[in-house]
C-alpha positions in Angstrom: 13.8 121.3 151.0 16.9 119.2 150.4 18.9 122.1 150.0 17.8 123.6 153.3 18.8 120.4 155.2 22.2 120.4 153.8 22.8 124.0 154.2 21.8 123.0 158.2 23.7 120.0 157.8 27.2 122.2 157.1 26.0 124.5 160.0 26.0 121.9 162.5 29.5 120.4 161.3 31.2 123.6 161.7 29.4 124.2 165.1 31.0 120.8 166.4 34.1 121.5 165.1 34.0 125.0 166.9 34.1 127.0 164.1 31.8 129.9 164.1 29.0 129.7 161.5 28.7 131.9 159.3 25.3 132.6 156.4 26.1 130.4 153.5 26.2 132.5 150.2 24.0 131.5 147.8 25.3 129.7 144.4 23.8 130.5 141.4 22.8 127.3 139.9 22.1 127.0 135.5 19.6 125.5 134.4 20.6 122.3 132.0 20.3 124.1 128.5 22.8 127.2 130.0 25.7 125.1 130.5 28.5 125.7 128.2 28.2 122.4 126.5 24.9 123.0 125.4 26.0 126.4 123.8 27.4 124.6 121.1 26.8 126.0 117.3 23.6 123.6 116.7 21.5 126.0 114.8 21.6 125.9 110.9 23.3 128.1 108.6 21.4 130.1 106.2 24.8 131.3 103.9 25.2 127.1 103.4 21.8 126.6 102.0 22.4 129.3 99.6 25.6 127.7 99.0 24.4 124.7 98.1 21.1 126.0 96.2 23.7 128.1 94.5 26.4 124.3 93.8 23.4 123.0 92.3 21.4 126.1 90.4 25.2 126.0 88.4 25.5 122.3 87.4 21.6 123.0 86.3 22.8 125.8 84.0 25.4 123.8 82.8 23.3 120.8 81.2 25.0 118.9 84.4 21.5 117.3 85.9 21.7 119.2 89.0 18.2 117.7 89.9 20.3 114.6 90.2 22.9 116.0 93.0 22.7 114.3 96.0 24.4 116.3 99.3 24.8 115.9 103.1 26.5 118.3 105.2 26.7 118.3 108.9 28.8 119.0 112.1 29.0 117.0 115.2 26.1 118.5 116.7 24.1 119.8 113.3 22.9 119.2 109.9 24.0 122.0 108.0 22.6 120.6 104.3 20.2 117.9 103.2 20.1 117.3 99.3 18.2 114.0 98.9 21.1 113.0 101.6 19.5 109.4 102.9 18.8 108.3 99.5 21.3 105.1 98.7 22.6 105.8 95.8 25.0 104.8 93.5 28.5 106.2 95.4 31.4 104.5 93.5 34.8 104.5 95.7 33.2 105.7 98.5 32.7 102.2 99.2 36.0 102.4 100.2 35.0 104.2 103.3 32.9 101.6 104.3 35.3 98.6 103.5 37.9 100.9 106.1 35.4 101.3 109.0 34.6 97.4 108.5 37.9 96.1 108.7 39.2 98.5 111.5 35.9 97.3 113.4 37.1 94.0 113.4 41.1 94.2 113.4 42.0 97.3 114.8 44.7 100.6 113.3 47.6 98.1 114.7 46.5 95.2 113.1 49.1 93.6 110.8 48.4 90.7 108.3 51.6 88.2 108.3 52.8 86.1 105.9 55.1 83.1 107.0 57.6 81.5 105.2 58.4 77.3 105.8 61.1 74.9 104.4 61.2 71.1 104.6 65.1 70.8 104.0 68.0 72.0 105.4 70.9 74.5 105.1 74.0 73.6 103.9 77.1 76.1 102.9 74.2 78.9 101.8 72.3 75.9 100.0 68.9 75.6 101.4 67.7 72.0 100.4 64.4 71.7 99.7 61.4 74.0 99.1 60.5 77.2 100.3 56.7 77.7 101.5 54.8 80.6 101.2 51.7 80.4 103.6 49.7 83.5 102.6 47.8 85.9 105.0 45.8 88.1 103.2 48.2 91.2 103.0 46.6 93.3 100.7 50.4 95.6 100.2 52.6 92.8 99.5 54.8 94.6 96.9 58.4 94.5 95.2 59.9 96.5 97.8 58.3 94.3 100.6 59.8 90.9 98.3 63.2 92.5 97.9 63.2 93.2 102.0 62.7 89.3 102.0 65.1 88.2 99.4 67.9 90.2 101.9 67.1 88.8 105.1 67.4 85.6 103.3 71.0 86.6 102.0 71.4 87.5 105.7 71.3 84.5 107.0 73.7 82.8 104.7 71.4 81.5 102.2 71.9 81.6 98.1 70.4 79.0 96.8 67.4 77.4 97.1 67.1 73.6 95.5 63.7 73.1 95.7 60.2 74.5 94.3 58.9 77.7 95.6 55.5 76.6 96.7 52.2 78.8 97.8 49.5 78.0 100.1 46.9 80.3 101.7 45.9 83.9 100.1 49.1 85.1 98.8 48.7 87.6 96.1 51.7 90.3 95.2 51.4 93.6 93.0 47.8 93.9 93.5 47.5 90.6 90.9 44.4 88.1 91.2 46.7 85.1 90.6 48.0 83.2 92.9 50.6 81.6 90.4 51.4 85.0 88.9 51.8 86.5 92.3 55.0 83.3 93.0 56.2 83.6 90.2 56.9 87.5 90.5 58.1 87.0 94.3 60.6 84.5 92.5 61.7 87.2 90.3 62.1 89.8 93.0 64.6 87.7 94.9 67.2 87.3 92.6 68.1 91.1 91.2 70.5 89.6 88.3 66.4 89.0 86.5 65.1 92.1 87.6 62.7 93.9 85.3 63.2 97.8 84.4 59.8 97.8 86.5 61.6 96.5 89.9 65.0 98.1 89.3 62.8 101.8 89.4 61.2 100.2 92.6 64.4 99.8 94.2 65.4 103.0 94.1 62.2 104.2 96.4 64.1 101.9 99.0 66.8 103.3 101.4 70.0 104.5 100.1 73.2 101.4 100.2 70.0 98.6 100.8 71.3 95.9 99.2 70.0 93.7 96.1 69.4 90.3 97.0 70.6 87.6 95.1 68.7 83.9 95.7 68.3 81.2 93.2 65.4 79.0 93.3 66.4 76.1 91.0 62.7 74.6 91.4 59.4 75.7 89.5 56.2 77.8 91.5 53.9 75.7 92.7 50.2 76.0 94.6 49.4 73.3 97.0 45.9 73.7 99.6 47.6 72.9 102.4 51.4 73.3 104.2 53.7 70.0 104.6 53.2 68.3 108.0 57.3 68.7 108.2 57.7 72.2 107.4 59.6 74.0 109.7 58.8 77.8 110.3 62.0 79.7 109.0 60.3 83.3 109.3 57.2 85.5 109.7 57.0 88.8 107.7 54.8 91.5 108.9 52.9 93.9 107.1 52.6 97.6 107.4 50.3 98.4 110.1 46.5 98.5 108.6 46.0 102.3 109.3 48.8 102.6 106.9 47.5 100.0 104.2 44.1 101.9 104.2 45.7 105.3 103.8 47.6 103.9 100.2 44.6 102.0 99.6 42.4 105.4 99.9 44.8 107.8 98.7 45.0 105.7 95.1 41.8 103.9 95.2 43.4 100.5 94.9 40.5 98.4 93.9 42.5 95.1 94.1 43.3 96.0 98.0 39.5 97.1 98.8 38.5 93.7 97.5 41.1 91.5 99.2 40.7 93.4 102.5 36.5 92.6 101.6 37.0 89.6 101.3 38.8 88.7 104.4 35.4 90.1 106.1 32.6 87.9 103.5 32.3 90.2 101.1 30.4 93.0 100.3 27.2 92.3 102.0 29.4 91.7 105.4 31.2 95.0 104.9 27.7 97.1 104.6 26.5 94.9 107.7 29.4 95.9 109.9 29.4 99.7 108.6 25.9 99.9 109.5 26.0 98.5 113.0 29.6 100.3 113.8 28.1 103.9 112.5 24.3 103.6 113.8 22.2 104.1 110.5 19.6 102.3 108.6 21.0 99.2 106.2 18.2 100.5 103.8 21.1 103.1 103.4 23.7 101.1 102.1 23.7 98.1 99.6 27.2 97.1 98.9 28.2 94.0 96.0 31.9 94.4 96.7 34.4 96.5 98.4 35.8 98.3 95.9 33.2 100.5 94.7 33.1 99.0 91.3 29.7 99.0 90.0 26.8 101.0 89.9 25.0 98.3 92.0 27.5 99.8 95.1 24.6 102.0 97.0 25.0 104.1 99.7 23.4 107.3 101.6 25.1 110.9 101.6 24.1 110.6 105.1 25.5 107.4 105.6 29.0 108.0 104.4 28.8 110.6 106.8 28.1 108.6 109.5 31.0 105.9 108.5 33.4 108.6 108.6 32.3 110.1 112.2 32.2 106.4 113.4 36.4 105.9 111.9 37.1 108.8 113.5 35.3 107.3 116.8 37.4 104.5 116.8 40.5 106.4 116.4 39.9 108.8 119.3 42.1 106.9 121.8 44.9 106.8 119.6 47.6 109.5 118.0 45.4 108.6 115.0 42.7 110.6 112.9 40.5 110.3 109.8 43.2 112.3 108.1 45.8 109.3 108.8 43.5 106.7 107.0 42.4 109.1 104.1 44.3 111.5 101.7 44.9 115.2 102.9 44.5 118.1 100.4 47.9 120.1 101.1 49.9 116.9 102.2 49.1 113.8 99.4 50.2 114.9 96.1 49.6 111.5 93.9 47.1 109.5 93.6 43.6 110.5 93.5 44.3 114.0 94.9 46.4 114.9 91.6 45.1 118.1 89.5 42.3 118.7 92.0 42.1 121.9 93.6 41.0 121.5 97.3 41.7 123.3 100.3 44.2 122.4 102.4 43.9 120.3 105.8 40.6 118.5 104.1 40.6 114.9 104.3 38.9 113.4 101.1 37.2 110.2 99.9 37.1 110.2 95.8 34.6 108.0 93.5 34.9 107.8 90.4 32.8 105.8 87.6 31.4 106.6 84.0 28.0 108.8 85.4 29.2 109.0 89.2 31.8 111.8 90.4 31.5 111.5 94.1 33.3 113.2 97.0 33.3 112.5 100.7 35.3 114.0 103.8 35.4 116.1 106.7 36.7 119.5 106.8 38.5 121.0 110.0 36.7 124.4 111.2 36.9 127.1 113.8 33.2 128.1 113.7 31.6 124.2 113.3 34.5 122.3 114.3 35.0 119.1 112.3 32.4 119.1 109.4 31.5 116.2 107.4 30.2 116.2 104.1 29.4 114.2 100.9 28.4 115.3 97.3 27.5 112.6 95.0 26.9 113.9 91.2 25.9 111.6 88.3 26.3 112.5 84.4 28.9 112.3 82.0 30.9 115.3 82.8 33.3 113.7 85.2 36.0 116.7 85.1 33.8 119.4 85.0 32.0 118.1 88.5 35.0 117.9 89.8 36.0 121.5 89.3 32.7 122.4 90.6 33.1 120.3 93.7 36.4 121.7 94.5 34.7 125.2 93.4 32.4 124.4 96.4 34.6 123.5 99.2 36.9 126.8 97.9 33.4 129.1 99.0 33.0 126.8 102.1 36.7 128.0 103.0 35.9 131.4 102.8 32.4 131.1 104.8 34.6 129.1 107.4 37.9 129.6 108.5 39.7 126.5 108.1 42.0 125.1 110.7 44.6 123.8 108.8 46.2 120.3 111.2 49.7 119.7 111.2 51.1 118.4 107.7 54.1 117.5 108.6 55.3 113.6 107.8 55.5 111.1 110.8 59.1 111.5 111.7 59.7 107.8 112.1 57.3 106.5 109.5 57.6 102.8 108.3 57.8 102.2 104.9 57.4 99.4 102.2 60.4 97.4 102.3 61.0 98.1 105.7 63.3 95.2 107.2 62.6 95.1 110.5 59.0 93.0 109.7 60.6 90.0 108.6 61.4 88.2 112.0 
């Protein structure tokens, strides 16, 4: 009926504009479920259940408690294996997945944590009298390079002594260390290269060629104070890495000291599993975190649901030049770290975990048939090298069932690095 009216509608239109009519030729309209976007591979794959059956019928045979594999498998649009999968479960560094979605939920890939310096004196002939303040924000990456990066803007700007105390308020810790006081102290160090350990001399050299050694002497002792002078004068803000790039280190060695600082920041492990629930849709009966480091058999967490966190960081990224693969390690383009001696395909962006009965493995692989596939294999038992093998064994057959679409490994041509001077303004 409404068709029939417009079709009469058009008719009339062309008859006042004097054009002849002419019959309308019918279009050929599809129903709903013919349109090519609902043509997409949902339908499960028989040659991955016999894959899996197959994963887990050989860590049986080998006295590797099989019954106790736990897998979850699935594309964008289908769930391609479901081995006890929304069972929360011990999942060691996976956590790590969730601490990344939380803290990119509530800061952003841009984000960067600053750390300001203050002074209460003056500068005189390269003498800067009084103390330097250290007012800590949370940067989980503050490392030698980033303190030697300091030390020469410092130099920069004319100054080579310091008579005062070097003195720390706020969260400022340095070289992944849990003391505040530890953390000055080594900062102190850093600045003045004539005490330089073997430790930050091999550092050095990861820097740019010609960057100079900085040379400041702090006359005073370290000190922590709870709150910054009311005279201190802001002398400059450092900037860290971006957080996209302070996940991806994070991830690609499993820093636990930087999973729990950036967990922290948040409230702590039952705030991280709170926000990585609600930001990836699924059940907090799936995820039970203590921490956000993954350390601890009390860290629980679904097959399905590190899935889901995955998907949902890849969500958030989807409006920038930024993937999964820039937050996580890359088989084919990270060499150190976690991805040493393992044996995976290339292109496939990985999540380790790693404690005495877990060996667990979550990431997404890039196909032609599926698209991007997710997936997460959590084994438990003593045999931590040999599931390994077998996990990489596993994602070798899934390589040749699929064809992989390897993404670009090239390096960022203008990456930033630690040490980088332009983020102390």
């Amino acid at each position: 009926m409404l068709s029939g009216l417009i079709s009469s509608s058009v008719l009339a239109l062309l008859g006042f504009l004097g054009q002849p009519s002419q019959p309308l030729t019918p279009v050929a309209f599809l129903s709903w479920d013919q349109t090519p976007i609902f043509q997409l591979p949902t339908q499960p794959d028989a040659e991955i259940d016999r894959l899996v059956a197959q994963y887990i019928k050989r860590l049986s045979a080998q006295g590797m408690m099989g019954d106790r594999t736990e897998v979850w498998i699935q594309s964008d649009w289908a769930i391609l294996a479901d081995v006890k999968g929304k069972n929360p479960a011990s999942a060691a560094s996976l956590t790590k997945i969730a601490t990344s979605l939380a803290v990119l939920e509530k800061w952003g890939a841009n984000y960067q944590f600053e750390t300001k310096f203050y002074t209460t004196g003056t500068i005189n002939n390269g003498v800067l009298n009084g103390d330097l303040i250290i007012v800590g924000g949370d940067d989980p990456l503050f490392v030698w390079e980033e303190a030697i990066a300091f030390g020469n803007f410092l130099n920069q700007k004319g100054i080579k002594q310091i008579k005062g105390n070097l003195v720390i308020t706020g969260n400022f810790l340095m070289n992944f260390k849990s003391s505040i006081l530890e953390s000055g102290e080594l900062f102190k160090q850093a600045l003045n290269n004539k005490n330089w350990s073997a430790k930050i001399s091999k550092e050095y050299t990861n820097l740019p060629t010609n960057t100079p050694k900085p040379e400041i002497i702090i006359t005073g002792n370290v000190q922590v104070k709870n709150k910054l002078p009311s005279n201190a004068k802001l002398l400059v803000t450092h900037q860290s890495m971006s957080l996209a790039e302070i996940l991806k280190q994070m991830n690609i060695y499993s820093n636990n000291v930087m999973a729990e600082m950036l967990a922290k920041t948040l409230g702590g492990g039952k705030k991280v599993a709170e926000i990585a629930a609600k930001s990836a849709d699924f059940s907090p009966e799936e995820i039970h975190l203590i921490n956000g480091s993954g350390l601890g058999l009390d860290n629980r967490i679904s097959p399905r649901a590190v899935c889901a966190m995955l998907l949902a960081i890849e969500r958030k990224l989807l409006n920038s030049p930024l993937s999964v693969a820039d937050i996580f390690p890359v088989a084919g383009r990270d060499k150190t770290g976690t991805m040493q001696s393992r044996n995976i395909p290339h292109g496939v962006a990985i999540k380790t975990g790693t404690l005495n009965l877990v060996s667990a493995l979550g990431g997404v692989i890039p196909t032609k048939e599926r698209g991007q596939v997710w997936f997460t294999i959590i084994n438990y038992g003593y045999q931590i090298p040999k599931f390994r093998q077998e996990q990489d064994q596993f994602l070798q057959q899934l390589s040749q069932h699929w064809q992989f679409t390897t993404p670009d490994l090239k390096p960022n041509p203008n990456p930033d690095f630690l040490g980088n001077p332009i983020r102390n303004k």
